[in-house]
KEDRENFI-883379 format. One record per residue: residue number from 1; residue in three letters; x, y, z of N, C-alpha, C, CB in turn. Coordinates in steps of 0.02 Angstrom, whole numbers, plus 50000, padded with zeros to 5 digits. Glycine has a CB too. Layout:
BEGIN
     i    aa     n_u     n_v     n_w    ca_u    ca_v    ca_w     c_u     c_v     c_w    cb_u    cb_v    cb_w
   NUM   ALA       X       Y       Z       X       Y       Z       X       Y       Z       X       Y       Z
...
% end
This chain:
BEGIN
     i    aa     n_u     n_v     n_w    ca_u    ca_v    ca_w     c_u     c_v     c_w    cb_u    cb_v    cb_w
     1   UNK   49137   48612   50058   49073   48636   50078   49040   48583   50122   49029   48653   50018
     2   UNK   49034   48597   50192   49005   48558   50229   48911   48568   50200   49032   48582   50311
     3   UNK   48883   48527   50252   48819   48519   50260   48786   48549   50312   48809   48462   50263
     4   UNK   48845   48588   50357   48822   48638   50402   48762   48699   50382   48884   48670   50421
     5   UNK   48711   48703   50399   48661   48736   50378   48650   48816   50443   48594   48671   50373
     6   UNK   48680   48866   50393   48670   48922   50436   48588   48946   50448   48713   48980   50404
     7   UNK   48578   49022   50492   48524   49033   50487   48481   49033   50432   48523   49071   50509
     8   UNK   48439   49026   50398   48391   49032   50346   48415   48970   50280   48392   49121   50319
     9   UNK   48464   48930   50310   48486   48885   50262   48465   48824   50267   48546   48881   50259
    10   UNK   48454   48793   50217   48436   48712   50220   48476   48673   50221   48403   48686   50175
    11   UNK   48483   48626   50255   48543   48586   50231   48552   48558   50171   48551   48538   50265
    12   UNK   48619   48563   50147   48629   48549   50078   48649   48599   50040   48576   48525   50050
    13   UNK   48610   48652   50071   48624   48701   50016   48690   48764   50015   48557   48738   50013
    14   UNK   48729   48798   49979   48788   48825   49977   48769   48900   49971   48830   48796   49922
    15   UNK   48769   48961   50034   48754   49024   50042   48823   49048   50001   48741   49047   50123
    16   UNK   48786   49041   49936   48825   49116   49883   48836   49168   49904   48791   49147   49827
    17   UNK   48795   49192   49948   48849   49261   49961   48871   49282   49998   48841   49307   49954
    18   UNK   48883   49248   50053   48951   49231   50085   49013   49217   50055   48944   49181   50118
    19   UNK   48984   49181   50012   49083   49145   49983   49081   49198   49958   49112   49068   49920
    20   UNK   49049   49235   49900   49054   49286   49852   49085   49355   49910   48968   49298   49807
    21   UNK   49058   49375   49930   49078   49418   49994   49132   49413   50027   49039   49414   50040
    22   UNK   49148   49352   50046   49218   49335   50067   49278   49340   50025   49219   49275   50085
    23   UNK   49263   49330   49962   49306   49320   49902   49370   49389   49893   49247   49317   49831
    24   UNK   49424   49334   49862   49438   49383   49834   49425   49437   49766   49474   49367   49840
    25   UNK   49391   49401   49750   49366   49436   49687   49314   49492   49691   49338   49386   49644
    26   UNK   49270   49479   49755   49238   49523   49792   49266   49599   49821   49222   49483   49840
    27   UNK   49314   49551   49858   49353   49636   49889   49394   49675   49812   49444   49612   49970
    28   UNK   49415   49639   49744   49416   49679   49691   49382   49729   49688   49405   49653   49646
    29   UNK   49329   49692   49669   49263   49736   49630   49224   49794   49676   49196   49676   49609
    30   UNK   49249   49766   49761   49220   49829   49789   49275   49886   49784   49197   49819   49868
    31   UNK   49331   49860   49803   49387   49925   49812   49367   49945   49750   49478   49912   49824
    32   UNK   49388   49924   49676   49355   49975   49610   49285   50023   49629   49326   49919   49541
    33   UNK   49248   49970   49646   49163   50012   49634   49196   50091   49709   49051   49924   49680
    34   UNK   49207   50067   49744   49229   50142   49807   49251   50204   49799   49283   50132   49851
    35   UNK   49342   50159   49738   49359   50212   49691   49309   50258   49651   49395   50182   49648
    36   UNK   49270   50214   49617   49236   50254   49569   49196   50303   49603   49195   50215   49524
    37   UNK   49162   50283   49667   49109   50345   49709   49161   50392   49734   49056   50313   49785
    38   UNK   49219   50382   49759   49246   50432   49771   49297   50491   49716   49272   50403   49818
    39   UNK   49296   50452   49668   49311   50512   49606   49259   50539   49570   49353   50487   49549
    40   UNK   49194   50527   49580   49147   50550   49577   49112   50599   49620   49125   50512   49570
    41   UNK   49126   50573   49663   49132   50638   49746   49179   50697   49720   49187   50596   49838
    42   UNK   49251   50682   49705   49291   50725   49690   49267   50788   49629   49346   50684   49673
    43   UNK   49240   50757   49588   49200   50781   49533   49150   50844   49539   49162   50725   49512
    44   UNK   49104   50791   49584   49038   50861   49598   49061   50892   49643   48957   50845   49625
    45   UNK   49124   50881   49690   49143   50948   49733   49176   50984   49712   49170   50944   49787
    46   UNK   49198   50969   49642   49252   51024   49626   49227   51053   49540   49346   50980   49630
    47   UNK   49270   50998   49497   49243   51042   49439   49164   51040   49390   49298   51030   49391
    48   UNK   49137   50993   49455   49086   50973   49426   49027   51040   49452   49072   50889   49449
    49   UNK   49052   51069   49503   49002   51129   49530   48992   51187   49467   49041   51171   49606
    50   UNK   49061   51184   49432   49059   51245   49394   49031   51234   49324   49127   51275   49390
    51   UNK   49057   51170   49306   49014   51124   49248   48941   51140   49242   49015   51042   49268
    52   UNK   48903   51104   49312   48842   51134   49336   48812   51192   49318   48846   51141   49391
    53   UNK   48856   51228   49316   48825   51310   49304   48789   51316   49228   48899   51375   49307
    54   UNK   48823   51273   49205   48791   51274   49119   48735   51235   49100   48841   51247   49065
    55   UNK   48723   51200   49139   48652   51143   49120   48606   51192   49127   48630   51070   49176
    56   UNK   48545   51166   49094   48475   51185   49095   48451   51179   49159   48433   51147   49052
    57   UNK   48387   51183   49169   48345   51182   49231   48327   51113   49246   48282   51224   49224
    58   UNK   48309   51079   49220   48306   51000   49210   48383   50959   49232   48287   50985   49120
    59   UNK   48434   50992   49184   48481   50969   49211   48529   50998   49276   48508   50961   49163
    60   UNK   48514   51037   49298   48508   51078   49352   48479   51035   49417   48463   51138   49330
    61   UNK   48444   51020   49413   48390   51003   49458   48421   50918   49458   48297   51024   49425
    62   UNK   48449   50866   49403   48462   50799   49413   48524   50829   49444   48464   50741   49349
    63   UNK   48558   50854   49434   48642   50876   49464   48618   50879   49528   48688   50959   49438
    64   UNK   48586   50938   49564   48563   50932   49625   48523   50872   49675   48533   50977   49620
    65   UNK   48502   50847   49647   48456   50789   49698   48511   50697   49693   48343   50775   49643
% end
């Protein structure tokens, strides 16, 4: 870790989320978190529409928005 100080940085100090962002542990946790929105996508476009049909009005209405 240099002492190179990017925009909004002080010198000295180490921009966490950059390294974190760069990381590999980063690109983990995003490819998981992507998966999860897109089997969730898969969900409400498919058997989750018909699922839907059975909720209340309340739950009706969180399904929709």
């Amino acid at each position: 870790m240099g002492n190179a100080a990017g925009p909004g940085l002080q010198k000295g100090t180490v921009d966490f989320l950059a390294k974190f962002t760069g990381s590999e542990q980063f690109d983990k946790v995003f490819k998981e978190g992507m998966g999860l929105v897109e089997e969730t996508a898969n969900y409400l476009d498919g058997p989750g529409r018909t699922d839907s049909k059975l909720l209340d009005r309340s739950g009706a209405i969180a399904y929709a928005t």
